[in-house]
C-alpha positions as CSV (number, residue, x, y, z in Angstrom):
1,X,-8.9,133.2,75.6
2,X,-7.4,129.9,76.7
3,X,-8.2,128.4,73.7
4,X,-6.9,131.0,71.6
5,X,-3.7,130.8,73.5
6,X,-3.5,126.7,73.2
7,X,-3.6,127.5,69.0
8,X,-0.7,129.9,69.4
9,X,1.2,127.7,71.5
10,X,0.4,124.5,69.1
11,X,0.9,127.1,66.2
12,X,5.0,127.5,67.2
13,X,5.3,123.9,67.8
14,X,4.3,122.9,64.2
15,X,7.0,125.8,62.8
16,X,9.9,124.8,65.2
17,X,9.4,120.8,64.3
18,X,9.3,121.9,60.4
19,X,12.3,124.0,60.6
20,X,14.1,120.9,62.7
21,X,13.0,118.6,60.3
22,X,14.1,121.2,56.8
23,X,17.5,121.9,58.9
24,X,18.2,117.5,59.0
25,X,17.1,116.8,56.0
26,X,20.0,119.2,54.6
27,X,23.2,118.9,56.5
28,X,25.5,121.5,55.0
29,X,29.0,120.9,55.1
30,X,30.9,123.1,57.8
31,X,33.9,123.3,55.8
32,X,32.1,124.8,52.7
33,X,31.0,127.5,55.1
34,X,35.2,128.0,56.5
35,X,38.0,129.0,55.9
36,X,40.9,126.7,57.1
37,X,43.8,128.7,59.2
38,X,47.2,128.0,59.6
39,X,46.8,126.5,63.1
40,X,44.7,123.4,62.2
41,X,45.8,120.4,64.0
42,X,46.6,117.6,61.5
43,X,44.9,115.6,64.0
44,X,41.3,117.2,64.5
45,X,39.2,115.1,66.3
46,X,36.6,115.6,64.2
47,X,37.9,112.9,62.2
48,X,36.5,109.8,62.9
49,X,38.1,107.5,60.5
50,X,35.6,104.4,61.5
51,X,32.7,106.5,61.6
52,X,29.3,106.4,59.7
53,X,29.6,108.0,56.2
54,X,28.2,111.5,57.0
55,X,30.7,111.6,60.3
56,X,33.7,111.3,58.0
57,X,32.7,114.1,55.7
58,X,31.5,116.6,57.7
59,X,35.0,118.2,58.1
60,X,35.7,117.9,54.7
61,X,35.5,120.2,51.7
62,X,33.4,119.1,48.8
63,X,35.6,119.0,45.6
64,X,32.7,119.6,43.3
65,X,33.5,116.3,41.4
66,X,30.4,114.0,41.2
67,X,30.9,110.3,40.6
68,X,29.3,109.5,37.0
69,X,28.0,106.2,35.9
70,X,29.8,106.0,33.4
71,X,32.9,105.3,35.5
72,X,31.5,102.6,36.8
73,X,33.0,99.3,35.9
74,X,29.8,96.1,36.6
75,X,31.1,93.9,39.2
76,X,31.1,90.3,39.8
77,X,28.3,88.5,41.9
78,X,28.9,85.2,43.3
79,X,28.2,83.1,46.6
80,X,30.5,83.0,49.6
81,X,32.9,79.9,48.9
82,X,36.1,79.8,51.0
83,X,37.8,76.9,48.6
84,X,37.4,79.6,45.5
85,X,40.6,81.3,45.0
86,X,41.5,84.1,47.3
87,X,40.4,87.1,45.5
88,X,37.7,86.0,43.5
89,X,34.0,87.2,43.7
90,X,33.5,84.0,45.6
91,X,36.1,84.5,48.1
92,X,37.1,88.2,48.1
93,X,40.2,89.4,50.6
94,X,37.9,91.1,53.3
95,X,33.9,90.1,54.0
96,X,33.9,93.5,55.5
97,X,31.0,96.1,54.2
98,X,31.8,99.6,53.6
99,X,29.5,103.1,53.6
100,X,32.3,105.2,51.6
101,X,35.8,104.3,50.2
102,X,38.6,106.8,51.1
103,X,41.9,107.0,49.4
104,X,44.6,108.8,51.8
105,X,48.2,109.9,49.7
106,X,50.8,110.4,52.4
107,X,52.8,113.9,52.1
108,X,56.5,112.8,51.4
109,X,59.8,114.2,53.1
110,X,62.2,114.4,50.0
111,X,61.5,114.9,45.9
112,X,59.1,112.4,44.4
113,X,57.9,109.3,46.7
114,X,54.5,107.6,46.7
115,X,52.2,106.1,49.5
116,X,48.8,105.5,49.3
117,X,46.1,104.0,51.4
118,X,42.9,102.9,50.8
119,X,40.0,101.6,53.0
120,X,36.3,100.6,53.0
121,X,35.1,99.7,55.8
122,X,37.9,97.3,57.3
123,X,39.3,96.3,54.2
124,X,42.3,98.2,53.6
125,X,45.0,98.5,50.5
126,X,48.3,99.9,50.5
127,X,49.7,100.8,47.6
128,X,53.7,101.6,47.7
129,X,55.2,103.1,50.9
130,X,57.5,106.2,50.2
131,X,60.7,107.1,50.8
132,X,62.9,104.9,53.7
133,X,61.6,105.5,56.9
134,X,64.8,107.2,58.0
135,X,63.9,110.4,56.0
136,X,63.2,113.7,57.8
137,X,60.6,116.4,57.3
138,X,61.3,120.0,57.8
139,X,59.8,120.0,61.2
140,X,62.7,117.4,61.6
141,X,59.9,114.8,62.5
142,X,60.5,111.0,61.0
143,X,58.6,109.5,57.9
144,X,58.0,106.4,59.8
145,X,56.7,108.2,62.0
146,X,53.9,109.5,60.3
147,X,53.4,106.3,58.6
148,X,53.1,104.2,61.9
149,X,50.4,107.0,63.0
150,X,48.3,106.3,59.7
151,X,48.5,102.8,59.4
152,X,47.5,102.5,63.2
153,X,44.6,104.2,62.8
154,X,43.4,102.9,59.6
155,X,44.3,99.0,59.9
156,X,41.7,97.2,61.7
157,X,43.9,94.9,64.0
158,X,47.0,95.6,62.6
159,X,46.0,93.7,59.1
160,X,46.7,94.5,56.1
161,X,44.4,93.2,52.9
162,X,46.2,94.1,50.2
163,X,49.5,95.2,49.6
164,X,51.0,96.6,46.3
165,X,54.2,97.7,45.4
166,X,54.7,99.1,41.6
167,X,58.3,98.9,41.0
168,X,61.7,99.0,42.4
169,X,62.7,102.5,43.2
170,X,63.3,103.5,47.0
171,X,60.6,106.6,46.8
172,X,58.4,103.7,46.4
173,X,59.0,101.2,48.5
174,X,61.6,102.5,51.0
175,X,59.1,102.6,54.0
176,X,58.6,99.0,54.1
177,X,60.0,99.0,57.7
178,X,57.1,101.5,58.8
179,X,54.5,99.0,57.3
180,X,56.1,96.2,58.5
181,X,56.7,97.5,62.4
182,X,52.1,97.9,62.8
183,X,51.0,95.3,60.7
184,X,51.5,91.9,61.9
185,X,49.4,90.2,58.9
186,X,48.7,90.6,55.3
187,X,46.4,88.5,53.3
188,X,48.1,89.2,49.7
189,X,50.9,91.2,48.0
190,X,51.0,91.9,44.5
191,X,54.0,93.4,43.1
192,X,56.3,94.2,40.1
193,X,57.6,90.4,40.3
194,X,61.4,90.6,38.9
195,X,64.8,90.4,40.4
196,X,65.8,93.8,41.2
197,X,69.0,94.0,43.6
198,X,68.5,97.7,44.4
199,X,65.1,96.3,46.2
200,X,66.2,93.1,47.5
201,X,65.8,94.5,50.8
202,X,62.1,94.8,50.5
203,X,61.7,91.3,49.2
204,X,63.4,89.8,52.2
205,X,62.5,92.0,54.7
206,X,58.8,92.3,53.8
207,X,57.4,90.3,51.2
208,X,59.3,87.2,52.3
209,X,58.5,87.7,55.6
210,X,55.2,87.9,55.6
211,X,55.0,85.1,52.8
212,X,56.3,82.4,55.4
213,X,53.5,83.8,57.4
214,X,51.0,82.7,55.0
215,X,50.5,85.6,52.9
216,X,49.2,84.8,49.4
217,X,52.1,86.4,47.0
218,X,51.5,87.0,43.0
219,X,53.6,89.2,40.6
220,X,51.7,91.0,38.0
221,X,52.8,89.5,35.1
222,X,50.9,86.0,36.7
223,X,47.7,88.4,37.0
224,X,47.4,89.8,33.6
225,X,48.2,85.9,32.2
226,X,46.5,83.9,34.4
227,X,49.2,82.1,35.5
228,X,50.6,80.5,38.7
229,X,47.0,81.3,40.5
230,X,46.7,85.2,39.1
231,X,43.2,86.5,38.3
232,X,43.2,89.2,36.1
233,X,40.7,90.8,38.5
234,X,41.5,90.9,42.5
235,X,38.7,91.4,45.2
236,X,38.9,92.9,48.4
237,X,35.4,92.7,49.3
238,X,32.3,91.9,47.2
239,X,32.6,95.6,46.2
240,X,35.9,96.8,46.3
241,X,37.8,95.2,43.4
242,X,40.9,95.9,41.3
243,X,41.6,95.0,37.7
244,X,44.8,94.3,37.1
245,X,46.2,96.2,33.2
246,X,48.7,94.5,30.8
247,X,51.5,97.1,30.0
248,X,53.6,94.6,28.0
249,X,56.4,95.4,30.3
250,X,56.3,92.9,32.6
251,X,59.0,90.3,33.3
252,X,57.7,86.3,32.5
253,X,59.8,84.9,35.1
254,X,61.3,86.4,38.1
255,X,65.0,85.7,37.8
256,X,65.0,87.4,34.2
257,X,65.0,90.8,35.7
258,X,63.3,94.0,34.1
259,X,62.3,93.6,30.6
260,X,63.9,97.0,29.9
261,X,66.5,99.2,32.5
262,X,64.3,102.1,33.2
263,X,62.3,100.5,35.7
264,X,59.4,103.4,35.6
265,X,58.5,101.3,32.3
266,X,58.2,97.9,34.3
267,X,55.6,100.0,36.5
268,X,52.3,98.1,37.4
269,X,48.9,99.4,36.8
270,X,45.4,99.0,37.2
271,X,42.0,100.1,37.9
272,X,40.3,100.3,41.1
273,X,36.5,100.2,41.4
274,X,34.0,100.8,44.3
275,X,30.7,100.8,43.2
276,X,30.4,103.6,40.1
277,X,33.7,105.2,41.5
278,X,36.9,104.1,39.7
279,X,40.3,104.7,40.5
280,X,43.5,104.0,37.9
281,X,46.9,103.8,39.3
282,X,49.8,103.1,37.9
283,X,53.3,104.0,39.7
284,X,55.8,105.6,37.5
285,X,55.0,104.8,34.6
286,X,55.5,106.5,31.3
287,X,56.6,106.7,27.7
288,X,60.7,107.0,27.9
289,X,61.9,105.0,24.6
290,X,65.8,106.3,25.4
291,X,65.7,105.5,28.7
292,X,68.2,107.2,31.1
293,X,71.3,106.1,29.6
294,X,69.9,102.8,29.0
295,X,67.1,101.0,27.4
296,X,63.9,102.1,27.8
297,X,60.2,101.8,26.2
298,X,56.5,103.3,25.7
299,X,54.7,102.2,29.3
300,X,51.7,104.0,28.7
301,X,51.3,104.2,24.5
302,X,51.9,100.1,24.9
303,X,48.9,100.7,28.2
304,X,46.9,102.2,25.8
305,X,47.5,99.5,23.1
306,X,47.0,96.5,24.8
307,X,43.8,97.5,26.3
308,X,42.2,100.0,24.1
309,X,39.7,97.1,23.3
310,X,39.0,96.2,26.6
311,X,36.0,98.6,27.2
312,X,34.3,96.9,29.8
313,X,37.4,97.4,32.1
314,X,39.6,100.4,30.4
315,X,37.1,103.7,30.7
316,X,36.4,106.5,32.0
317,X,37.4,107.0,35.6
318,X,36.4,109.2,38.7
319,X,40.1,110.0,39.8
320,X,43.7,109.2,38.4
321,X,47.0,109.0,40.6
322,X,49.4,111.1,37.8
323,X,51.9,108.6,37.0
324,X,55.7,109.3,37.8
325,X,54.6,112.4,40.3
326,X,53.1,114.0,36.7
327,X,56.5,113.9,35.3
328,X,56.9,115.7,31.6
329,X,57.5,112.2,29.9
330,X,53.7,110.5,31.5
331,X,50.5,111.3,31.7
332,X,50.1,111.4,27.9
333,X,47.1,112.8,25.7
334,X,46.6,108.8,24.7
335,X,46.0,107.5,27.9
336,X,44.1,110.5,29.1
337,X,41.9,110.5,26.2
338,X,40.9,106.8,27.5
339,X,40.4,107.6,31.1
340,X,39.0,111.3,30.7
341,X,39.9,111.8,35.1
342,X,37.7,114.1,36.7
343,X,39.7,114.4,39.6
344,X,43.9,113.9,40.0
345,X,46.1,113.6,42.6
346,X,49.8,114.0,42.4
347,X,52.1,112.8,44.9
348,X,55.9,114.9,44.8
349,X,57.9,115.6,47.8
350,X,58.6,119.5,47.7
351,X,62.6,119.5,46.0
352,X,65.4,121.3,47.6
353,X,65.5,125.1,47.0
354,X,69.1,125.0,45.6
355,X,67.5,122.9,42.3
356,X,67.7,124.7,38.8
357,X,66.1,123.5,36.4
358,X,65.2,125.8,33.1
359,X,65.3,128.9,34.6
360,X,63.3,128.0,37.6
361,X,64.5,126.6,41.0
362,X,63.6,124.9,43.7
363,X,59.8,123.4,43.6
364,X,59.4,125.2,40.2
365,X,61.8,123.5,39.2
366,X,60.9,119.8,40.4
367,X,57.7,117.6,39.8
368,X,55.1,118.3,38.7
369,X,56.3,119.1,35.3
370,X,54.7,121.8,33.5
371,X,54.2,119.5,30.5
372,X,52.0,117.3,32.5
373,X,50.1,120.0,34.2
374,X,49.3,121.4,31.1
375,X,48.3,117.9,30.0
376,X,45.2,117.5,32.9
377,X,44.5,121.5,32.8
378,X,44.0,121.7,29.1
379,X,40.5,121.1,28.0
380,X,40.9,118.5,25.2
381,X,38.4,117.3,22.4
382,X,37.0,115.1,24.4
383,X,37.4,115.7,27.7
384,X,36.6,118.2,30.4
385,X,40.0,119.8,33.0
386,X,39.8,117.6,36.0
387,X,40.3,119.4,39.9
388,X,44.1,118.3,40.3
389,X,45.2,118.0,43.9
390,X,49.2,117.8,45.0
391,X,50.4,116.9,48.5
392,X,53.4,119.1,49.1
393,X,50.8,122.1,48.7
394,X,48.1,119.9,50.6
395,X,49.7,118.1,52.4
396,X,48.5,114.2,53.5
397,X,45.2,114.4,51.8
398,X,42.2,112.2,51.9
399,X,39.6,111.8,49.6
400,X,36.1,110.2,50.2
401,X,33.1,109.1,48.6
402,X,30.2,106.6,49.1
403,X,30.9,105.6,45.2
404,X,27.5,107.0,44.1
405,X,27.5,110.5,44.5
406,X,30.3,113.6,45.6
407,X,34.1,113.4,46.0
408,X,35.3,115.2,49.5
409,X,38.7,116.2,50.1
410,X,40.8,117.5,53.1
411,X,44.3,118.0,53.5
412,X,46.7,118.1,56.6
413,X,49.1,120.9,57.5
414,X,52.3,120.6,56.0
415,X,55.5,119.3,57.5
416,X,57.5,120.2,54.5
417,X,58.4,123.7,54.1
418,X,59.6,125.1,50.4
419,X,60.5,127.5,48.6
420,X,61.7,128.3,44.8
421,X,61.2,130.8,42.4
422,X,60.2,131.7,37.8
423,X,59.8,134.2,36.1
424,X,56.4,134.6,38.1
425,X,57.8,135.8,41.3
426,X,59.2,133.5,44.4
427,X,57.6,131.4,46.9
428,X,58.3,130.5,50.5
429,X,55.9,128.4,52.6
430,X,57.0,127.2,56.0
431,X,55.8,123.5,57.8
432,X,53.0,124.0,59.2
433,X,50.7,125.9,57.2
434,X,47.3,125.0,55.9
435,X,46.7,127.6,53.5
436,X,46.3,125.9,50.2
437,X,45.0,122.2,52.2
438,X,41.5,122.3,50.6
439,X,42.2,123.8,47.7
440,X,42.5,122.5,43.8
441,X,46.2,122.8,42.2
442,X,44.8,125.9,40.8
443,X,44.2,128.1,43.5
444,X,47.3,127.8,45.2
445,X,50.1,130.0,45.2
446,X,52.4,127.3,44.2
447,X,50.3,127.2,41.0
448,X,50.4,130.6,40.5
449,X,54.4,131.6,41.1
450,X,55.7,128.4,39.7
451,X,53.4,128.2,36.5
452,X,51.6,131.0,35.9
453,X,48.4,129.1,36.1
């Protein structure tokens, strides 16, 4: 009897150890299983920003979007050599090694602006910084202040790797004094690299500052020619690297100004890569050959042109920030042919509800632009409609991946509210809510009232 009851017992032992052992070896993802409400804190404590891989995703929602080796760009191997030029395979920015890479686009207080962030393990990059710190939200809480949060918890000891700023326009780089107020070091900026007097602010106040600190500085143009120190390719860390693209807009020397007077033109771009993940960015630019009551050019079609050969660099990629906050005039079939994203992410602040614009007002009637939706949402001869994610609907969104496998996403709750109206219907959405923060530009209601879609 004893022994028959010793079986039993050993019996349910061996079943509750399997099931343990099934249950770890797949960790669903609670926020597949949930529904997010409209009283999520933008500051859960679930996120653990310097946590292993699986503790950063497990609040996240999985975008569907798999990282495809044929994004991948083959990096560089090379021995540790401090007197190799700072960014080189042999003496990248950060020795720091990284689980994931996450790319974090900051929700803006006013129409257009762009700030990103991205980190892999503590190397971090910044590219562009929003609208001037000064700016309000609708909660009535400051810009810098939500920058100085962010940058605190995402620079390891106040240091900055790599900062980028893509042109001179204030949506871009008018929160330099955020950046500037947490970050007491930076070990390079690359930027636009021309005379611009509406932005001389941030050259003295930030670049130059940080410069006589010991900063290395380079302007693209000395990237994409090798000149003056440039490398056409920048690393971070032995896997984190950046490849810097020629746009044929870029000013030779710095004095000479902008090689045309719509500075979205001038905008730098490149190409990200972390492991098979890629990344292209490429501020504002975009194919404006009138200008706006100046001179203007093709950004992208000469993009396109310029490195259309380059295979090995200019490919497919994982994810694409839209250029110009997906304005009608970028974002062209030409260059998305190239880069076939799987996944976008546009950056628009939502627009004041008293903006017409054909027959629409408010955010229907600001960025993104219909032509450029319609652009990423189209399914095109060659390639396949990419999840498209916006941060006035999502609010500051983060996306991760370990550069091998999935994409994960999760927005914050709003501190914009908006509102605006087509022939669709009207929309209101007040700060605060959380409705739409995990979900593709498809299945939010902004999508639906504003485009139809």
């Amino acid at each position: 009897m004893n022994i028959v009851k010793n079986n039993y017992k050993s019996t349910i032992i061996v079943v509750l150890l399997s099931f343990l052992l099934l249950s770890s070896c797949d960790k669903p993802n609670p926020s597949l299983t949930t529904t997010p409400s409209d009283d999520v804190s933008s500051n859960s404590s679930a996120d653990i920003i310097n946590g292993t891989y699986e503790d950063r995703i497990s609040n996240m929602a999985d975008t569907g979007i798999t990282v495809n080796y044929e994004d991948k760009t083959e990096k560089e191997t090379a021995y540790y050599d401090q007197s190799a030029p700072l960014g080189s395979a042999a003496h990248p920015l950060s020795t720091s090694q990284s689980e994931y890479v996450e790319i974090l686009t900051f929700e803006q207080p006013s129409q257009y602006g762009d700030a990103y962030l991205i980190k892999a393990g503590e190397a971090t990059i910044a590219i562009d910084f929003g609208h001037p710190s000064n700016y309000r939200f609708s909660d009535n809480s400051l810009y810098s202040d939500l920058l100085k949060m962010k940058y605190s918890e995402y620079l390891t000891s106040s240091h900055l790797d790599l900062l980028i700023v893509t042109h001179p326009h204030s949506d871009h780089y008018g929160g330099y004094s955020a950046l500037k107020s947490v970050t007491s070091s930076i070990g390079m900026i690359v930027d636009y690299g021309y005379y611009a007097s509406s932005a001389e602010s941030y050259r003295r106040n930030l670049r130059d500052y940080y410069v006589n600190l010991g900063t290395t500085y380079h302007r693209v143009y000395d990237m994409v020619n090798h000149q003056n120190g440039g490398l056409e390719r920048t690393y971070i860390t032995s896997e984190l690297f950046i490849d810097w693209l020629d746009t044929g807009y870029y000013s030779a020397e710095y004095e000479d100004g902008p090689t045309v007077d719509d500075a979205n033109v001038t905008s730098l771009a490149g190409i990200l890569a972390y492991r098979d993940f890629s990344f292209f960015f490429s501020g504002d630019l975009q194919d404006n050959p009138d200008g706006y009551g100046g001179t203007g050019g093709l950004g992208e079609t000469s993009l396109v042109n310029l490195n259309q050969d380059k295979s090995a660099i200019f490919h497919n990629v994982t994810m694409m920030k839209a250029a110009h906050h997906a304005s009608s005039k970028a974002n062209n079939d030409n260059l998305l042919n190239i880069l076939e994203p799987k996944l976008v992410t546009i950056s628009a602040g939502a627009p004041e509800s008293d903006i017409e614009y054909n027959g629409k007002t408010g955010v229907c009637a600001g960025h993104p632009h219909l032509q450029a939706l319609s652009r990423f949402l189209t399914q095109r001869f060659k390639r396949a409609v990419p999840k498209v994610y916006l941060n006035f609907v999502n609010g500051t969104t983060s996306f991760v991946t370990d550069g091998y496998e999935k994409v994960y996403v999760k927005g914050s709750p709003l501190k914009m509210s908006y509102q605006g109206s087509s022939s669709y219907g009207s929309i209101e959405r007040t700060y605060g809510s959380t409705t739409d923060m995990y979900n593709d530009i498809r299945s939010t209601s902004w999508a639906l009232v504003c485009h139809g879609l």
